[in-house]
C-alpha positions in Angstrom: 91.6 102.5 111.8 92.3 106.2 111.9 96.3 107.0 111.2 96.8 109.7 112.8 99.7 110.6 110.5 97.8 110.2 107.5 98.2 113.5 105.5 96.6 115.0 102.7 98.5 115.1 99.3 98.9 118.8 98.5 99.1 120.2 94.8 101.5 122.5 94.3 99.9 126.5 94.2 101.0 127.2 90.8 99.1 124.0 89.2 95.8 124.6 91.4 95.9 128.1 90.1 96.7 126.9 86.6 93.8 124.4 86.6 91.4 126.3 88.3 91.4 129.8 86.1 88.3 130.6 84.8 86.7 127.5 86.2 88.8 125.2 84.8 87.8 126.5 81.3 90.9 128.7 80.7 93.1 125.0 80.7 90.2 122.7 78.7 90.4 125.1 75.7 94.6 124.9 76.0 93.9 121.4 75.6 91.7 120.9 73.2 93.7 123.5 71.0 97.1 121.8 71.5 95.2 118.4 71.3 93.8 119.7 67.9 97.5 121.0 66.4 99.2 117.5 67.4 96.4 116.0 66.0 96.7 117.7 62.5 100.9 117.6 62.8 100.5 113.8 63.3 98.1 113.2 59.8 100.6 115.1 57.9 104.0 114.0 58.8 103.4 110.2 60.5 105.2 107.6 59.1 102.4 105.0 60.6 98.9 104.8 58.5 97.0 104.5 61.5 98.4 107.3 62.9 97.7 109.8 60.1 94.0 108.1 59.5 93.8 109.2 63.3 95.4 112.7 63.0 93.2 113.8 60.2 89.4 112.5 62.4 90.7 113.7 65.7 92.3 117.4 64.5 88.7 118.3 63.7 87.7 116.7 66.8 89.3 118.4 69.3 88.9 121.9 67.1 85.2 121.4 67.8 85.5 120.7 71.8 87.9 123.9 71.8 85.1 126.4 69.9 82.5 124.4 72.5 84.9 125.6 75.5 85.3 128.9 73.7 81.5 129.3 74.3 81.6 128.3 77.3 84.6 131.1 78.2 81.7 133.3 76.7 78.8 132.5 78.6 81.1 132.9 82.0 81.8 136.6 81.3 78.4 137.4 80.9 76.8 135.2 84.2 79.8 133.4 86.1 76.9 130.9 87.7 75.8 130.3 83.9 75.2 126.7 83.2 77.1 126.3 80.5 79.9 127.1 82.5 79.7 124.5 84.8 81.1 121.5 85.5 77.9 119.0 83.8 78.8 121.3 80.9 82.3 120.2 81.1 81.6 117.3 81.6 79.8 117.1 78.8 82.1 118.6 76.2 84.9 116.0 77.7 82.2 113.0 76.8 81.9 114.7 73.4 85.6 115.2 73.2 86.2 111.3 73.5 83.5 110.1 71.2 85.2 112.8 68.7 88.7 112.1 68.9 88.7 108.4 70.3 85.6 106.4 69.7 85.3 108.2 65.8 88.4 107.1 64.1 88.6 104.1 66.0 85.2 102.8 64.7 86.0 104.1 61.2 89.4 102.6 61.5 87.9 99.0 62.6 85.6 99.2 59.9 87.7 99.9 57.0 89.8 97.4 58.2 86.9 95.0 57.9 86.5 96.0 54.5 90.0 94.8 53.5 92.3 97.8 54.7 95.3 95.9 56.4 96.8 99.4 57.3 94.2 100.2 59.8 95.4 99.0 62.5 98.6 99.0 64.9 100.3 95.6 65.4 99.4 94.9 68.9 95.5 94.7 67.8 96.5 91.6 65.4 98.8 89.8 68.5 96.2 90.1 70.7 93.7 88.7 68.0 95.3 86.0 66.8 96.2 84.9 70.4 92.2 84.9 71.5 92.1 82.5 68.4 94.9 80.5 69.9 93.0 80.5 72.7 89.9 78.8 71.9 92.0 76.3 69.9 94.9 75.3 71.7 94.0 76.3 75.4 96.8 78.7 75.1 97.4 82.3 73.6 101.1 81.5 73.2 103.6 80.2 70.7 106.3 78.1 71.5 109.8 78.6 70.2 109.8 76.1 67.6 106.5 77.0 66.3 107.9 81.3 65.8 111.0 79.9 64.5 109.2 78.1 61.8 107.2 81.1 60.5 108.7 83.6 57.9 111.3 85.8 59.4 108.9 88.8 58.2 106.0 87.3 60.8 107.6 86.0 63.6 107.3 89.5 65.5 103.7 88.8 65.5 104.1 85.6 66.2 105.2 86.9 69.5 102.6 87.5 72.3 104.1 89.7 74.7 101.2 90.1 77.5 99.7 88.1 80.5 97.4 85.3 79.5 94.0 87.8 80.4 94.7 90.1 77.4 93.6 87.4 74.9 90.1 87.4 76.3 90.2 90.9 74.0 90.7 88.5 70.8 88.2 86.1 71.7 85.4 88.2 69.6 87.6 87.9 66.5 87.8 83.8 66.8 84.1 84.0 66.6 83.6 86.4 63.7 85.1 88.9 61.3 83.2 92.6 61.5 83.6 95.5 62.7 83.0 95.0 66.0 84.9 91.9 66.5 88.0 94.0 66.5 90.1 94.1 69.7 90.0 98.0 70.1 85.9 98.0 70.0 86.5 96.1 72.8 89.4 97.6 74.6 86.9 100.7 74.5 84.2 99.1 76.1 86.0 98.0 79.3 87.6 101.2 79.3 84.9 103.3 79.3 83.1 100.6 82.0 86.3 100.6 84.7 86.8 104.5 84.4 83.0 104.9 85.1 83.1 102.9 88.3 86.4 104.3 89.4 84.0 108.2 89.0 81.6 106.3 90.9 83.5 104.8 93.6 85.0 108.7 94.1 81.2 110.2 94.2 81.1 112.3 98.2 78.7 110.8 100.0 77.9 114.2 100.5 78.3 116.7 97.4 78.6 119.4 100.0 81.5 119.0 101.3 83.1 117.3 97.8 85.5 120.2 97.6 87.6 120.2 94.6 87.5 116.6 94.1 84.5 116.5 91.3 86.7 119.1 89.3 89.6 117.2 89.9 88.2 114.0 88.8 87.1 115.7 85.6 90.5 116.4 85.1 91.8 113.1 85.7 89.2 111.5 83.2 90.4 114.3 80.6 94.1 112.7 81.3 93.1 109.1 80.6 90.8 110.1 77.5 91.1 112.8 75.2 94.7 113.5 75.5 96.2 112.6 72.2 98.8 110.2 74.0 95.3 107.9 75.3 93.3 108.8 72.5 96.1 108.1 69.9 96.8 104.8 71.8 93.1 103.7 71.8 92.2 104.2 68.2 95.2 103.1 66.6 96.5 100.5 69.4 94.6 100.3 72.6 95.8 97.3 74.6 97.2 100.1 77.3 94.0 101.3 78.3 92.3 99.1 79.9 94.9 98.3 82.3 95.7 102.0 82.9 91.4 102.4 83.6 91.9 99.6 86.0 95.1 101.1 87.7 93.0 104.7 87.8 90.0 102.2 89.5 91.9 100.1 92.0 93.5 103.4 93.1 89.9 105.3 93.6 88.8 102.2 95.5 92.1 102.6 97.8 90.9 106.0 98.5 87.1 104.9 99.1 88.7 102.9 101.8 87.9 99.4 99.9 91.0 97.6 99.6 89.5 94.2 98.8 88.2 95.8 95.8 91.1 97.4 94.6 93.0 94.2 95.0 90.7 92.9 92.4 90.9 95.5 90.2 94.4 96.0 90.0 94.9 91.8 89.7 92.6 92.2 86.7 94.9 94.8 85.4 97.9 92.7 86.1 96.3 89.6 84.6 96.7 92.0 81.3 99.8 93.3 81.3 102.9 93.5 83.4 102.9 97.4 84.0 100.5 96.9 86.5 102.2 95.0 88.5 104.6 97.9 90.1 100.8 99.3 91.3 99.9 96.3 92.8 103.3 96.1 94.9 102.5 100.1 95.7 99.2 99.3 96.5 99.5 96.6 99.0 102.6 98.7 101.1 99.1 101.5 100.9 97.2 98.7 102.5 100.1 97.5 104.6 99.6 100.8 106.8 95.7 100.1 107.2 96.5 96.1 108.6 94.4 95.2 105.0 97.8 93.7 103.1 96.5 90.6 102.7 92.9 91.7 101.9 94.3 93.6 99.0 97.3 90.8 97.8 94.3 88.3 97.7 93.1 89.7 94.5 96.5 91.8 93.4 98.4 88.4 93.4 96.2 85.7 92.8 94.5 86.9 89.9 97.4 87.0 87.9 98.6 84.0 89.2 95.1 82.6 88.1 95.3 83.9 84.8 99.2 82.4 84.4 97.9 79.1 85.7 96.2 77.6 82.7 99.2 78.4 80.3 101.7 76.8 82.3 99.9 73.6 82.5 99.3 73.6 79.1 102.9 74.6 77.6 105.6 76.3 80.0 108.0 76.7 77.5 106.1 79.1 75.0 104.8 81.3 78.3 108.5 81.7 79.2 109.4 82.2 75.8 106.7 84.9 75.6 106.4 86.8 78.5 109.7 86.4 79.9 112.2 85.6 76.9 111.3 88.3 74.5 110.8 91.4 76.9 114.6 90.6 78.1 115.9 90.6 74.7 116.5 86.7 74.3 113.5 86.3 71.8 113.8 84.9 68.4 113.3 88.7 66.8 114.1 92.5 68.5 111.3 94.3 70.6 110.2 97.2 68.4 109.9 99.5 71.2 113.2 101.6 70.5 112.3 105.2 71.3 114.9 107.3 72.0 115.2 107.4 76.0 118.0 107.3 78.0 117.9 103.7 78.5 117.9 102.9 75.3 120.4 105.2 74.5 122.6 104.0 77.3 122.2 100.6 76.0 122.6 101.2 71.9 125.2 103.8 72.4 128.0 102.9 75.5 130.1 99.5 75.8 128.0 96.7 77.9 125.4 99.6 77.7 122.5 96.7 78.4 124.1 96.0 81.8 124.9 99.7 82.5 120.8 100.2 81.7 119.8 97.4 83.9 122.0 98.1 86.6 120.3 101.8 86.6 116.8 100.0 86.3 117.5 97.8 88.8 119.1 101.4 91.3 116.0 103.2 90.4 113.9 99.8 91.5 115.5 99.1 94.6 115.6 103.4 95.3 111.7 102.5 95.3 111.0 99.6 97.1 113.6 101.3 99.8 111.1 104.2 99.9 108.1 101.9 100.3 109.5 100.2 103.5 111.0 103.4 105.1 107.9 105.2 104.3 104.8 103.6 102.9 102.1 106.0 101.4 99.5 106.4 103.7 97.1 108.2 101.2 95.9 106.8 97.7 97.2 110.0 96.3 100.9 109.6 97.6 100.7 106.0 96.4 99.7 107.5 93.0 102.3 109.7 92.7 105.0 106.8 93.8 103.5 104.9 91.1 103.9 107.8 88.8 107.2 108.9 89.0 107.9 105.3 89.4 106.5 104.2 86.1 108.0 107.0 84.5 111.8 106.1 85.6 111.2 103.1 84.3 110.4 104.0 81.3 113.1 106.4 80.8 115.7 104.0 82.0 114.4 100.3 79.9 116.8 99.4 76.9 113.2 98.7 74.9 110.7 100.9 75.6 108.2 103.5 73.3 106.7 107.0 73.7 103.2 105.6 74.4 104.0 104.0 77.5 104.4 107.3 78.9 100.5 107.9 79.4 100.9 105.9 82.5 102.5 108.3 84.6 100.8 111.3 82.9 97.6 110.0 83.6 98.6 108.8 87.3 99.6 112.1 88.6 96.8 114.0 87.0 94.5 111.3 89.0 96.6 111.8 92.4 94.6 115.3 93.0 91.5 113.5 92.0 92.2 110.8 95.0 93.0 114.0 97.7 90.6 113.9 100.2 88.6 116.6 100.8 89.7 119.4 103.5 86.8 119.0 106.4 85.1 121.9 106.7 86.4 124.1 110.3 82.2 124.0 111.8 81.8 120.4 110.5 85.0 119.2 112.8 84.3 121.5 115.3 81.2 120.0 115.5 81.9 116.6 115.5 85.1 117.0 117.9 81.9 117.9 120.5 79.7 115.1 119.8 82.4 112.8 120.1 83.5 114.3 123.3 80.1 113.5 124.5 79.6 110.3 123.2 83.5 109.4 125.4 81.9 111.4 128.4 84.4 114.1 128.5 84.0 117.7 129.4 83.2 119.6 126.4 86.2 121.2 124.9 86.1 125.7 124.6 85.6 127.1 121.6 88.8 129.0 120.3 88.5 132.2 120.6 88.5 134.9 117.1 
């Protein structure tokens, strides 16, 4: 169905300019180099081990990618159409990037934590292992309430499982063995790479001539949900985020392939993980909503969550709720650890009945949304990725218990929107197809504008 108001997502002048200096070179080597400073601020002045083990791989890392770009800057003054100045060449400096800064520490963290180095990894890798061993033994990843309560006050936070049911599947290869490879981020890194590759692929033109900016931009968006330090920090040391944000980034390339039974199942796989996907999924189907394909797409955005829930409530309701739904709200049998400094959780630390003056403001910036939706549902993949974006982002600003490294949700959602633009025709090409379709209906054949 054609939507005649359908209109393309534009990014604003200054960024296109920004992004596109030099080829896009001129902003890879500011990103490697500012990449490469965090990374060497955060070895020498983290508080968390994991952190710093990462910091001091990653700063060398992303130094290396930066002197690769710096080549590359080079080779462009000498022959602008010089291959290593294209985008392959980019592209592969970004793979090296990732392998440098992400896929590095991570397998040197995972296997010095195999060795006996407990300090090598963040919590959430142990919560989601020990809940794939709950798993296979109990038919559940969850605790009950009784069962935290009895453990040492000390262990009871990670006693907690705080995800949908699907994330455990990431701890099942640690209830089989104990290596290297059985640890959860190995894992988390596999299906990321895998869901991000097929969200590139399902974006491929079906004709590279008239790809426009897209491949450029969706080098850019890859660059956001890899090798920035927020993702790379968060895979090496943590990782549970990424899988979900690589299935958000796919179910949204599949909206804009036109596919939305597809992206219903990618982003219910997502929300079988974690419940930050599940404000995509709602986005998503109002997307779908405007192309009579809601239900299509809520098929797979609802039901495989609902799936993945299903088995847990049979087999004990009581430690899901106490899980999923007791703990995020603050009526868990320990405090969430996510306490970074945002409004919301200054609002709610800091003012009288600050908790209900946060969730009243969650709840305004929630219902702002979902007015916006109904008045005005995106009509683009790329609008619904910004929604989802800025979204996200208010959210995260306004929960009483959040972190800093939630934040490479929206960051990497708005640098894929200008990967999910469509392509400006080219003038001929319409032209051209306004007159075969003109014949094909029988009409007289419309004039050519005059110059």
């Amino acid at each position: 169905m054609t939507v005649a108001a359908d209109r393309t997502t534009r990014t604003p002048a200054s960024w296109r300019r920004i992004d596109r200096a030099a080829g896009g070179l001129a902003l890879d080597l500011g990103l490697y180099a500012a990449s490469a400073a965090f990374a060497a601020v955060t070895a020498a002045t983290s508080t968390l081990p994991p952190h710093r083990a990462w910091g001091a791989v990653a700063a060398f890392g992303y130094l290396l990618a930066a002197l690769a770009v710096a080549g590359q800057l080079a080779a462009r003054r000498r022959d602008a159409a010089a291959p290593l100045a294209g985008l392959p060449a980019r592209w592969a400096v970004t793979g090296f990037a990732w392998a440098a800064t992400t896929l590095s520490p991570l397998l040197l963290q995972s296997a010095q934590r195999a060795g006996g180095r407990i300090d090598r990894a963040q919590e959430e890798v142990v919560v989601v292992e020990h809940s794939g061993n709950r798993l296979v033994e109990t038919g559940t990843p969850y605790l009950g309430h009784d069962a935290i309560a009895a453990l040492p006050a000390d262990d009871r936070l990670l006693g907690y499982t705080p995800y949908q049911p699907g994330m455990a599947l990431f701890g099942l290869p640690r209830a089989v063995a104990d290596g290297w490879w059985t640890d959860a981020r190995v894992w988390f890194a596999l299906a990321t790479a895998l869901f991000l590759a097929l969200a590139v692929r399902a974006l491929r033109p079906a004709d590279p001539a008239a790809a426009g900016d897209r491949p450029a931009a969706v080098l850019r968006g890859i660059q956001a949900a890899t090798v920035l330090p927020i993702c790379a920090l968060t895979l090496a040391t943590g990782g549970d985020d990424l899988p979900v944000l690589a299935l958000c980034l796919l179910a949204l390339a599949l909206a804009a392939a036109d596919r939305p039974g597809r992206a219903g199942l990618a982003i219910g796989a997502a929300g079988a993980l974690k419940l930050f996907a599940w404000p995509v999924a709602l986005v998503l189907i109002a997307w779908a909503a405007t192309r009579r394909s809601a239900g299509k797409l809520a098929l797979g955005a609802l039901g495989l969550p609902a799936l993945a829930l299903l088995p847990a409530l049979l087999v004990d309701r009581d430690a899901l709720v106490e899980n999923v739904l007791r703990l995020p709200l603050g009526h868990g049998l320990v405090t969430s650890p996510a306490q970074s400094p945002f409004p919301g959780h200054l609002i709610a630390t800091a003012l009288p009945a600050g908790r209900v003056i946060a969730a009243a403001l969650l709840v305004a910036a929630g219902a702002a949304i979902a007015a916006r939706l109904l008045r005005r549902p995106p009509r683009t993949a790329a609008t619904a990725a910004l929604i989802c974006a800025y979204g996200l982002l208010a959210a995260i600003l306004l929960m009483p218990a959040t972190r800093f490294g939630y934040l490479l949700y929206p960051v990497a959602l708005l640098a894929w929107a200008s990967a999910l633009t469509r392509p400006a025709p080219d003038a001929a090409a319409t032209l051209t197809g306004g007159f075969a379709a003109d014949r094909r209906r029988g009409r007289p054949p419309r004039r050519t504008p005059e110059v």
